[in-house]
N, C-alpha and C positions, 0 to 999 in steps of 0.2 A: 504494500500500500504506500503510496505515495502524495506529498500533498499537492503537487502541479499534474495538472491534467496531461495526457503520454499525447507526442507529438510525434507525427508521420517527418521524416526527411520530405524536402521539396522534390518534388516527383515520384514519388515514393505513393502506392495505393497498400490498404490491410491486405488486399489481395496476391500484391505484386511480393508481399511481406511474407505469406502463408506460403504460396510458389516456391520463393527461396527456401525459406525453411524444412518442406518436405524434400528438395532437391537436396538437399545438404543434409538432413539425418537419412536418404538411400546412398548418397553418392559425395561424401566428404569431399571438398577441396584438396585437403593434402591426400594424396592417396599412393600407394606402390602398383605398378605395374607389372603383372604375374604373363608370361607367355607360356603356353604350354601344348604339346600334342595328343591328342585324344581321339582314342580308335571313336572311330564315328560310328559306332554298335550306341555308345555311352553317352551321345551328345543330347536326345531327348531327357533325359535323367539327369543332365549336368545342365542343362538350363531350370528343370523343375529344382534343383538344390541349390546352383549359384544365384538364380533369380536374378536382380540387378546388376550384381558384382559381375556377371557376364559381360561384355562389354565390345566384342568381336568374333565372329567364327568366321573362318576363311577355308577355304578348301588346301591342303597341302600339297605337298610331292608325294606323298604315300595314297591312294585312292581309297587306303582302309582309316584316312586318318582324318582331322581337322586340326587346323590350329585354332583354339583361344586364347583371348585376351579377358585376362580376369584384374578388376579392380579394388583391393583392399587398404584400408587404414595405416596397417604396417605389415611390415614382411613377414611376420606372423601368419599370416591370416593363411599362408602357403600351406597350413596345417591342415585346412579343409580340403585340400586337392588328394591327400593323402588317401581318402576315403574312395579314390578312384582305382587303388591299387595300381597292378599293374596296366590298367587300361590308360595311362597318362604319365609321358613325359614332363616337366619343368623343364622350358630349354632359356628360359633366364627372369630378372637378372640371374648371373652368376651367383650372388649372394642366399637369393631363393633356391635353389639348387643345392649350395651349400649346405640350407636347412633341411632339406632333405633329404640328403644323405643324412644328415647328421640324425632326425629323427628316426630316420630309415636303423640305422644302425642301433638306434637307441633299444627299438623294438625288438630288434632280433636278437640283442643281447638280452634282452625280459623274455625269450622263447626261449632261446638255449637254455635258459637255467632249470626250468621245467621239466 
């Protein structure tokens, strides 16, 4: 609560305000860019799970494959692709891939033990 009445910017509508707003809680500003190859069997099931963060499908050199463009918060978020198994490369950034081995390995070291 405030005691001066809330003022719109000049050119600015509630509307053009509400716009922004949903735009930016699906699809942040700052964001990382995830590239990756995906047997195209997976691509209807990775749009119903990536939803928005989808953000490009291309057709690749492989005719079993597609390339996406997925958009998250932070490089993290490359933890959801995981769930594709082997059906999906990471082909960058490098740094994303990195995390990928790195979890990759993580897990397999949690199965060996078993």
């Amino acid at each position: 609560v405030v005691d001066a009445p809330r003022r719109l910017r000049p050119g600015v509508t509630l509307d053009s305000v509400v716009e922004q707003l949903a735009r930016d809680l699906e699809r942040p500003r700052e964001s990382v860019g995830i590239t990756a190859e995906l047997h195209r069997g997976r691509l209807d099931i990775a749009r119903r799970i990536l939803g928005s963060r989808l953000i490009a499908v291309e057709d690749s050199a492989d005719a079993d494959t597609v390339t996406i463009s997925v958009e998250y918060t932070e490089i993290g978020g490359v933890r959801q692709l995981l769930q594709f198994g082997d059906s999906i490369e990471v082909t960058g950034p490098e740094e994303a891939r990195r995390l990928v081995v790195d979890l990759s390995r993580a897990i397999l070291a949690r199965y060996e033990r078993t």
